[in-house]
N, C-alpha and C positions, 0 to 999 in steps of 0.2 A: 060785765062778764065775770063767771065764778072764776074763784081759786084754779078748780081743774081745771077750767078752761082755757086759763092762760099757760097752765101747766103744759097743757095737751098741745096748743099751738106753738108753742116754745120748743117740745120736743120733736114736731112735725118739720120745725123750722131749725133745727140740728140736722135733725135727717138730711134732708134735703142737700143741708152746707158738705153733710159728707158724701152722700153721691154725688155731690160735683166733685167733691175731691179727689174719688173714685175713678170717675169716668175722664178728671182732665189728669190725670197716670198714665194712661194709654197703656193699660197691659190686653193680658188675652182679651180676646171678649168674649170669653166663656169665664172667666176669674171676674170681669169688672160685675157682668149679669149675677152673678153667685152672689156677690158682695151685695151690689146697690136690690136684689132681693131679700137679703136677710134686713137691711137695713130699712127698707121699706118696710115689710107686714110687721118687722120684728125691731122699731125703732129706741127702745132703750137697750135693750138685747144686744142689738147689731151695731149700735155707734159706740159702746162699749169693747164689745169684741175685734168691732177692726180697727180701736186703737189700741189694743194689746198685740192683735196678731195678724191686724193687716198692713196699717202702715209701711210703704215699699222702701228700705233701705238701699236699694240696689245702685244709689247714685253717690251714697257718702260714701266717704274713704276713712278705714278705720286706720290704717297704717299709712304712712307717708311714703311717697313713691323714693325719697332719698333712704328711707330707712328699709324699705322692701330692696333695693338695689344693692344694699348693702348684705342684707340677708342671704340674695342667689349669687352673690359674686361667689364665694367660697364653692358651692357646687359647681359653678360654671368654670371655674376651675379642674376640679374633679375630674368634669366632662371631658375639657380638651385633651387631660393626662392620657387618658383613651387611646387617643389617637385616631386616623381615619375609622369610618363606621359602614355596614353596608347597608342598607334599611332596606325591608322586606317591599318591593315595590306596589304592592297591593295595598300597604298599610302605609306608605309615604306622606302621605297629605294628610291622615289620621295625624302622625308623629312628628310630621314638622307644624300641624293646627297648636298642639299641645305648648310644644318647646316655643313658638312663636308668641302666644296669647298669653302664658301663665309662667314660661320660663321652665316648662317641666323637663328636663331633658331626659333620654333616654340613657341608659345605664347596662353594658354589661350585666349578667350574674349568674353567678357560680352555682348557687343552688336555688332550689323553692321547694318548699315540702306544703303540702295540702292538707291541713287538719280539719276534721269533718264533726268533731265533737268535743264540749267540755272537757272530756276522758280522756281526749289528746292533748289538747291545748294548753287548758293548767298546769298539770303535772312539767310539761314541757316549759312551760313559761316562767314557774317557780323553779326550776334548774337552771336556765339562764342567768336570773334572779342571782340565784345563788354563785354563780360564776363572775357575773359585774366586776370590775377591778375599776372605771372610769368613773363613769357615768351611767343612771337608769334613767331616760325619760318616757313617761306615760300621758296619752292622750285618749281620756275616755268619756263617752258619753254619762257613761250610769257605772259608777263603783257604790255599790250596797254596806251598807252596813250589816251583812249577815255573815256566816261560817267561813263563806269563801271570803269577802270581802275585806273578814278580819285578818284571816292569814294571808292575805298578798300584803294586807297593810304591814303585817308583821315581817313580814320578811323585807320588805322598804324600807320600816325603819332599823333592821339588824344591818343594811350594805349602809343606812345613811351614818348611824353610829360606827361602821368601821373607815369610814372615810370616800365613801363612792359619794359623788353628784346623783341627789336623787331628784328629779322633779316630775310634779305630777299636774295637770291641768284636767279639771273634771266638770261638768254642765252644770249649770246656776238651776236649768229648770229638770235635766236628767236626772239629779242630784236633791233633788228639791225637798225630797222626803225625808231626808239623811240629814240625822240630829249633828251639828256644826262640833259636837265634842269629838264625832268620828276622824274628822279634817283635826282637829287642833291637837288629836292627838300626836298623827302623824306629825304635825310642824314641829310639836314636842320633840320628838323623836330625832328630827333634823333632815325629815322629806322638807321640799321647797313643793307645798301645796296650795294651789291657785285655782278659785273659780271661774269659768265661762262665763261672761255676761250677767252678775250674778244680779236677783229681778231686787232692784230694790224701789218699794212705790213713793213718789209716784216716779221718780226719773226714769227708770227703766223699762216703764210699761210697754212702751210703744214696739221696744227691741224682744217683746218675750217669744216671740214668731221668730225669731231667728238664732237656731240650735249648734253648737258643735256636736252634729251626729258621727263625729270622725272615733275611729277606735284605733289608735296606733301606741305600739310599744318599739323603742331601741335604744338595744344593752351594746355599751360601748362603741358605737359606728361601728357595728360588728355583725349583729344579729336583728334582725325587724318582724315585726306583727303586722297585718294590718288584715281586716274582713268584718265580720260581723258583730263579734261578740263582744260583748260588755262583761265585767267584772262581778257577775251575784251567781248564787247559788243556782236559781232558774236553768242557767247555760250549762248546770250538771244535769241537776235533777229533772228539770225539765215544767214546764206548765202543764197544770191541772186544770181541767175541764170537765163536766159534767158530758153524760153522754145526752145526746138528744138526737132527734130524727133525722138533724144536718151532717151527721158524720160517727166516726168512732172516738173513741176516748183520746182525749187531746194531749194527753199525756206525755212525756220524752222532749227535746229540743232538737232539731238538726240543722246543723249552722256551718259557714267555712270562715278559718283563716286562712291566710299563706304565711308562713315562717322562713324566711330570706336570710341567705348569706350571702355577701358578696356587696360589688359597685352600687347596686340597686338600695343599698338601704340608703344613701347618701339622699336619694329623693324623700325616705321616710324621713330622716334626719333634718331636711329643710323643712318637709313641711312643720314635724314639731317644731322647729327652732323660729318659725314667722308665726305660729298660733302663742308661744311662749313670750315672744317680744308682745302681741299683743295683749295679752294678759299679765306682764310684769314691768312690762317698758325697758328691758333689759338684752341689749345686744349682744348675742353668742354665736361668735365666727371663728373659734379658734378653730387650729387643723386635726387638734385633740377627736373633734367632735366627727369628725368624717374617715371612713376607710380608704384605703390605697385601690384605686377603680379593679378592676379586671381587665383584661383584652380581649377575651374571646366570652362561647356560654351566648343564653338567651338574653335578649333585650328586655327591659322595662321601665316603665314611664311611673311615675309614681302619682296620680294627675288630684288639685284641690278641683271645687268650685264653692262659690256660696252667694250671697245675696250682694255680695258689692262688688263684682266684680263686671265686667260689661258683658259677659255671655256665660252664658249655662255651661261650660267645661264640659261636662263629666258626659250632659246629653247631647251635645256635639259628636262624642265621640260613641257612645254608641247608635247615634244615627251612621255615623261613616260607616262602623262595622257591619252593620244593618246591610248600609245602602250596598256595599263591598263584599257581601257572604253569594257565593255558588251553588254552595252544596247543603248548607245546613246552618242555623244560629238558633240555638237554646238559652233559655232564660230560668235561672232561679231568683224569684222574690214571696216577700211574703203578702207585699199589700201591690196592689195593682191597679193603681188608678192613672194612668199614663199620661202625658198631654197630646193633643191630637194629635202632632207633630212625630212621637213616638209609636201611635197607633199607627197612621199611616204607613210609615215607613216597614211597619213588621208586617201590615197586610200586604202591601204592596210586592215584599219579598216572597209574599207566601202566595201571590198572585204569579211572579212569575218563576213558580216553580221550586223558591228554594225549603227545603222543608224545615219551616218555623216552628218550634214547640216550646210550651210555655208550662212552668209547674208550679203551683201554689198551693198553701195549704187548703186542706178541707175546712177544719174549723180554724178562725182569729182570731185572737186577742182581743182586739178588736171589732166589736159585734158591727157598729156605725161602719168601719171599712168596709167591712165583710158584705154587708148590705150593698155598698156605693160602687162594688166592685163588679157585681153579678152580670149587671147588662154590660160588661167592659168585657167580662169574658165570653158570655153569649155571642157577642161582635166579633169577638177574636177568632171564634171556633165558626161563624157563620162564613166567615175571610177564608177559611183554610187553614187556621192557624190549630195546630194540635196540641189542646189543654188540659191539662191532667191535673187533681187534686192530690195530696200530697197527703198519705194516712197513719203515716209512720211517728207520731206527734204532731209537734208544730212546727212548719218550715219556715227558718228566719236565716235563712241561705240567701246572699247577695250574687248572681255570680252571672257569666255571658260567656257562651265560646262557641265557636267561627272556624268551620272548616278546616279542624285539625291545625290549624295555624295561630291561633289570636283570641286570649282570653281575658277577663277583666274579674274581678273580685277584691270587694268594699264595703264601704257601710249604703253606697246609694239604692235605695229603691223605686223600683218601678213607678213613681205617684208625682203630683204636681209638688210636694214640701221637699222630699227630696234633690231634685230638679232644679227648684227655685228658693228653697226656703232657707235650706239646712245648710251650713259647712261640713262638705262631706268628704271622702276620701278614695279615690277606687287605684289599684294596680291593674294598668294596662300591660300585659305579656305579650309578646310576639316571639312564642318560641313552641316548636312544633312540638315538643314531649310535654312540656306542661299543657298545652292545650287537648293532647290527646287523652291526658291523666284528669283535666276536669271535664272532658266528655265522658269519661266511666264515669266520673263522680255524678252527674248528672243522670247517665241513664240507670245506673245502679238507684238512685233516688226515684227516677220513673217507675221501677220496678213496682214500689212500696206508694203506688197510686192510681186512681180511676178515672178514665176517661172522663170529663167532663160530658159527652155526648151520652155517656149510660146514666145520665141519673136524670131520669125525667122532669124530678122539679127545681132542677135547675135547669135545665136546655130548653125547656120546653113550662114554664111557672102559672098560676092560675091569670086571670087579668089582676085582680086584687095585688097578686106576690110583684107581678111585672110593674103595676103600678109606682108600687111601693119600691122597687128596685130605682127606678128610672128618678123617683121624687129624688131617691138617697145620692141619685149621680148627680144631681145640680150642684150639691153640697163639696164634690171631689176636690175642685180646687183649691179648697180652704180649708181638707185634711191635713 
C-alpha cells in the first residue's frame, strides 16, 4: 500500500475515533449530528476543529467547590442583612431556580438606568472612573486597542497610580488581536491585568470554545455595568457595511447596558470576584468589596452560566419567563440561532395566544450567522411569532421583557454558544418600572424595523436560497 494510502486510512481511522467520542458525550442530537458530519466528509478539517472548539468541558470543575463557597459566603451575607423578601409569585420558581442552582441571590436596588448607546455609556462610565476612591474591577470580553480603548486604559491607569484597586480580566481569544504591549502597558501603570483562558498551543487548544463573553464593570461596590457592550471604538462609531440588496447601510451600533446603584451590585461584585479568583488564584472577600443592601426598590438577580456548570442558568431562566409570560414577551438579539428547547417554548407561547416578538438586525456581522439564521426565523414568523429586522445599524442589543413585570439584559444571545458555550452574564429584574422602560426601549427599536413578512426574499426565498439556508442551519450548533 502507497504512502497516501496509509495516510488516508489513518485519517479515516481518527475520524471515526472521534465520532465515537462525539456520540458517547451524549449531548443534543442535533450538536452530536453537526459534529460527527463535519468530521465525516470533512475529516482533517473537523478532528481539528473539534479539538479546538468542541471538546465538552461541561463536567470539569475549574474552581473548587471549597473556594466557590468561600466566594458567596460574603454576599449571602449581604442577602440575609436584607431581611424578610416578598418575591413576585409569578417569578418564585424563576428566583428561588437561580439562588438554589448557582447561589445567585436576589437583591433589593435603588436604582437602574438603561443606556441604549456608546454616547451613553462611556462618557458615563469614564465618570464613574474618574470618581473610584476603592476599587475598579472590569470584566470584558473584547477591550481594543484603539481611541476608545486607549483612553479607558488611561484613565485605569491614572485611579491605579492614585491608589485605587484596579483590576481588569479580558478574553484570551476576544482579545486575541490586541498586541500584549497594550496589557503591559497597563500592568506598568499598576492595573492588576489578567487574561481569560489565554490560548496557548498546544495546552490550551481544547479550551478555545469556551469564552468569557461576560462584560461587567463595578466602581467601589457602588456603581455596576453589565449588557452588551465591549470596550472598542465600533460601540461609538458604529459598524460599517457595504450596502447590498439584503438591507440598508449597516452602519451605527445599538446596544444596551444597565448602570445599577444599589444592593444589586453585590451580585455584580460576586460574579467578578469568582471570575478574578479563577484567573489569579486570589481570594477577595473582604466587606470593603460589597455595599450596605437596601430594603425596599426593585429585585435583581444577577445570574452566571458557562460550560462547567451542570445546567444552562441563564436558558432556564428564560425558558421560565417564556413558559410564565400572559400578555407579551419580546426579544432583542443580534444572532438567533436558538436550541430547540428555546424555539419551542416561544412558539408555544405564541400558540397560545401570548404576543411573542422577536427583533434582529437586517444585516450581520456575521455573513455565516446571517445565513444559518434565515430558516430559524422563517419558523418563528410561520409559529406566529412577529419578526422584525432591525435597520437603524447593527442590533447588538441583548435584552427580554415580560408583561410589564420582569426583564433580563446581558451579554447572552439567542444561539446554541451562548447557551452552552460561553461564560455569560445576564440581569434578571423583577421590577414593574424597569420593565416597563425596556418595553419602550424595545418598541421604540421596532419602530426603526421591517417586518420580516414584507420582504419576499426572505419569507418566501428561491429553492436554491432555501437550500442554502437550511445547509447553513446544520452548521448552528457549533456557531
Amino acid at each position: 500500500m502507497s504512502v497516501l494510502g496509509l495516510l488516508y486510512l489513518l485519517s479515516r481511522l481518527i475520524a471515526i475515533l472521534a465520532i465515537i467520542h462525539v456520540v458517547l458525550d451524549n449531548r443534543q442530537p442535533a450538536k452530536t449530528m453537526a459534529w460527527a458530519l463535519v468530521i465525516y466528509f470533512l475529516p482533517i478539517f473537523g478532528v481539528v476543529a473539534y479539538i479546538f472548539f468542541g471538546v465538552n468541558r461541561r463536567k470539569e470543575r475549574f474552581i473548587s467547590r471549597r473556594s466557590m463557597d468561600m466566594l458567596k459566603r460574603r454576599s449571602m451575607l449581604e442577602f440575609i442583612e436584607q431581611g424578610l423578601m416578598h418575591l413576585p409569585a409569578e417569578y418564585e420558581t424563576t428566583i428561588n431556580l437561580f439562588s438554589r442552582q448557582s447561589f445567585s441571590m436576589p437583591f433589593f436596588n435603588r436604582q437602574t438606568e438603561i443606556l441604549t448607546s456608546g454616547y451613553d455609556f462611556f462618557p458615563r462610565l469614564l465618570r464613574d472612573i474618574a470618581a473610584a476612591r476603592s476599587h475598579i474591577h472590569v470584566d470584558m470580553y473584547i477591550i481594543e486597542d484603539d481611541a476608545l480603548g486607549q483612553l479607558v486604559s488611561d484613565a485605569l491607569i491614572s485611579k491605579a497610580r492614585q491608589g485605587v484597586e484596579v483590576r481588569l480580566i479580558y478574553d484570551g481569544v476576544g482579545c486575541f488581536k490586541v498586541k500584549k504591549r497594550f496589557f503591559e502597558r497597563m500592568r506598568e501603570g499598576g492595573v492588576d491585568a489578567e487574561p481569560f483562558m489565554p490560548v496557548h498551543f498546544p495546552r490550551f487548544t481544547s479550551r478555545m470554545n469556551y469564552r468569557n463573553h461576560r462584560k461587567i464593570v463595578v466602581i467601589d461596590g457602588r456603581v455596576g455595568y453589565i449588557g452588551g457592550m465591549n470596550i472598542a471604538l465600533r460601540y461609538v462609531k458604529g459598524w460599517k457595511k457595504k450596502k447590498t440588496e439584503r438591507g440598508k447601510d449597516g452602519s451605527g451600533w445599538r446596544d444596551t447596558m444597565l448602570r445599577v446603584e444599589g444592593g444589586a451590585v453585590n451580585g455584580l461584585q460576586q460574579m467578578f470576584l469568582m471570575d478574578w479568583f479563577f484567573v489569579d488564584r486570589t481570594l477577595l472577600s473582604d466587606r470593603k468589596y460589597y455595599t450596605k443592601p437596601d430594603s425596599e426598590g426593585g429585585l435583581m438577580q444577577t445570574v452566571t452560566s458557562g460550560p462547567v456548570g451542570a445546567y444552562p442558568e441563564i436558558m432556564q431562566g428564560y425558558l421560565g419567563i417564556i413558559m410564565s409570560a400572559r400578555r407579551y414577551v419580546y426579544f432583542e438579539t443580534p444572532y438567533f440561532l436558538p436550541p430547540d428547547t428555546v424555539l419551542l417554548a416561544m412558539k408555544t407561547a405564541a400558540a397560545a395566544g401570548v404576543d411573542v416578538r422577536l427583533l434582529v438586525p437586517r444585516s450581520n456581522d456575521a455573513l455565516f450567522v446571517e445565513w444559518a439564521s434565515r430558516s430559524y426565523l422563517r419558523e418563528a414568523a410561520e409559529a406566529g411569532i412577529k419578526v422584525s429586522l432591525y435597520e437603524g445599524g447593527f442590533l447588538h442589543s441583548k435584552l427580554m421583557v415580560s408583561d410589564d413585570a420582569v426583564c433580563t439584559c446581558g451579554s447572552t444571545n439567542l444561539d446554541f454558544r451562548s447557551f452552552e458555550n460561553n461564560f455569560e452574564a445576564n440581569a434578571f429584574v423583577y421590577d414593574v418600572d424597569l420593565a416597563q422602560r425596556m418595553r419602550d426601549v424595545y418598541l421604540n427599536d421596532e419602530k426603526r424595523s421591517v417586518p420580516l413578512t414584507s420582504l419576499p426574499d426572505r419569507i418566501s426565498p428561491s429553492f436554491l436560497q432555501r437550500m442554502w439556508d437550511s445547509l447553513t442551519r446544520l452548521f448552528s450548533p457549533l456557531l
